[in-house]
N, C-alpha and C positions, 0 to 999 in steps of 0.2 A: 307738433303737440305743445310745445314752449306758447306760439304764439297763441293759438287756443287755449289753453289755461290763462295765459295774461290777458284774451279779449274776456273772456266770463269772469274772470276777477276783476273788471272796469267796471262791466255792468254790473256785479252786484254790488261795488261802492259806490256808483253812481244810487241805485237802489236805495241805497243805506242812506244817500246825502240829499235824493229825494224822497224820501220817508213819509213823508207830512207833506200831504199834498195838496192841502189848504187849513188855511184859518181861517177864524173867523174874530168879528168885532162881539165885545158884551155876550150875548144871548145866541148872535147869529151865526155861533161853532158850528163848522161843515166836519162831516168826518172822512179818515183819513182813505185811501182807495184801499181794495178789499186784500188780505194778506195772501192771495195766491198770484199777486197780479204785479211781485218785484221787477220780474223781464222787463213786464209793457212799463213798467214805471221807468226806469233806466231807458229804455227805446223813446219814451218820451223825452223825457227830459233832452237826451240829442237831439232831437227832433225839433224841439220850442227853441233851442238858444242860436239856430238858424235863423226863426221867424222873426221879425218888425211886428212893431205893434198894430198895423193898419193890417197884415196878413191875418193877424190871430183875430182881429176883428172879424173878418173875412170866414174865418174856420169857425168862431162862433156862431156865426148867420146862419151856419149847417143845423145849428138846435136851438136856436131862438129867430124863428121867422121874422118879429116884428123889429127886429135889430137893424138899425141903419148909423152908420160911419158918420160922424158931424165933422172929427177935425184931426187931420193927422199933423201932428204937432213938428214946428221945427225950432232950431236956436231961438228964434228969437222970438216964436208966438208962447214958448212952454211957459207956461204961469208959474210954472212951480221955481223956475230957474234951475233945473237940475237937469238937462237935457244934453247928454254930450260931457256936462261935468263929473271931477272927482265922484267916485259914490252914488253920481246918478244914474238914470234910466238910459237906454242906447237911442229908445225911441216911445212913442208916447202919441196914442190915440184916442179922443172921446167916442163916445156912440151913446143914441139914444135906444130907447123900447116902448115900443108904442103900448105896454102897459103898464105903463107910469100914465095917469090921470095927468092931464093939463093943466087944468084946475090946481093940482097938488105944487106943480113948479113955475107956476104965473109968476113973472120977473124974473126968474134965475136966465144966465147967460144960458145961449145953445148949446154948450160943451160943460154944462153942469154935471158934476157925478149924480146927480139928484135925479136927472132925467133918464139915465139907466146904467152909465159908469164909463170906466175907460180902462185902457189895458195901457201897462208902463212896463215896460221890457228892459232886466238887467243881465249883465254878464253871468252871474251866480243866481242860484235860487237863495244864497244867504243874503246877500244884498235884497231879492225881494221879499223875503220872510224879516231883515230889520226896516225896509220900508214899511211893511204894515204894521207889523209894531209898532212902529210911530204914529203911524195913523190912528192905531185904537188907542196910544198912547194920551193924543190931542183930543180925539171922541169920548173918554171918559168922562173931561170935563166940560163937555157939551153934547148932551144925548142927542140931539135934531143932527148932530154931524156922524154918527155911525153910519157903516155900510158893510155888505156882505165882502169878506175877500176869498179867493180862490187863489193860489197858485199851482203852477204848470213849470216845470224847472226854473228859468227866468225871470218867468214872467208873471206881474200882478194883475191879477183881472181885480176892478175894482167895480161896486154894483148896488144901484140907490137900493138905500135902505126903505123905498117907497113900493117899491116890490115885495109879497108875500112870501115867507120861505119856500113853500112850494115854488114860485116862480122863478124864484133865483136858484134854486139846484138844479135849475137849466145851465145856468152856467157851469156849477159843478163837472156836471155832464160834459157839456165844450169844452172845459179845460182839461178834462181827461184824454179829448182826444189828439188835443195840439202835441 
């Protein structure tokens, strides 16, 4: 009985600490999963801080067909330099969507978040909810650099803001199920 009381009091603080199950930049606020659905919130969230960011890539493809893997990132290709560091990501994925226009990301590298985003995977879901913070932080004072973000315990799905809201609460969707 002990042990059963202390597993259901994990999951509903896991619950409580995955609450908010995405953000969003500016205008592009996701809202949060629906208030009957604490369990699956807490089953997720254990569930995501197994995954690598090239897996949740993977589990995404299940709800956005046109999603293909550009770059799973290691020490020394992560642009951002936060790969493996203090505070950083565990691990860190590009991926395109073949409904971002061509035309729209002419010249940007292959592993643009422009061309459909990328998943960065941390320890805590706090770690990734002050990752995007920061991101909308910098995208205030540069509107062309906004983008959609989702989180899933860990893990930041990041998602060109070149995509219509419709198209991007595809991801929503994916991130619910990681």
């Amino acid at each position: 009985m002990h042990i059963r009381t202390t597993v259901v009091g994990l999951a509903l603080a896991g619950a409580l600490v995955s609450g908010c199950s995405s953000t969003g930049s500016s205008d592009n606020a996701s809202s949060a999963s629906s208030k009957g659905a604490n369990s699956e919130a807490a089953a997720s969230a254990e569930k995501s801080d197994a995954l690598t960011a090239k897996q949740a890539v993977a589990g995404l493809k299940n709800f956005i067909p046109g999603l293909k893997l550009v770059r799973d990132y290691t020490e020394a290709s992560d642009p951002n330099h936060l790969l493996g560091r203090p505070g950083g990501y565990t691990s860190k994925a590009a991926f395109s969507d073949s409904r971002v226009s061509s035309a729209d990301v002419e010249g940007l590298g292959e592993d643009a978040v422009e061309r459909g985003g990328s998943v960065e995977v941390f320890k805590t879901a706090e770690e990734a909810r002050a990752r995007a913070k920061y991101i909308e932080t910098i995208a205030k004072s540069m509107p062309g650099a906004t983008e959609y973000h989702y989180i899933a315990g860990g893990i930041l799905i990041r998602v060109s803001n070149l995509l219509t809201p419709t198209q991007a609460k595809d991801y929503e969707t994916g991130a619910k199920s990681l």
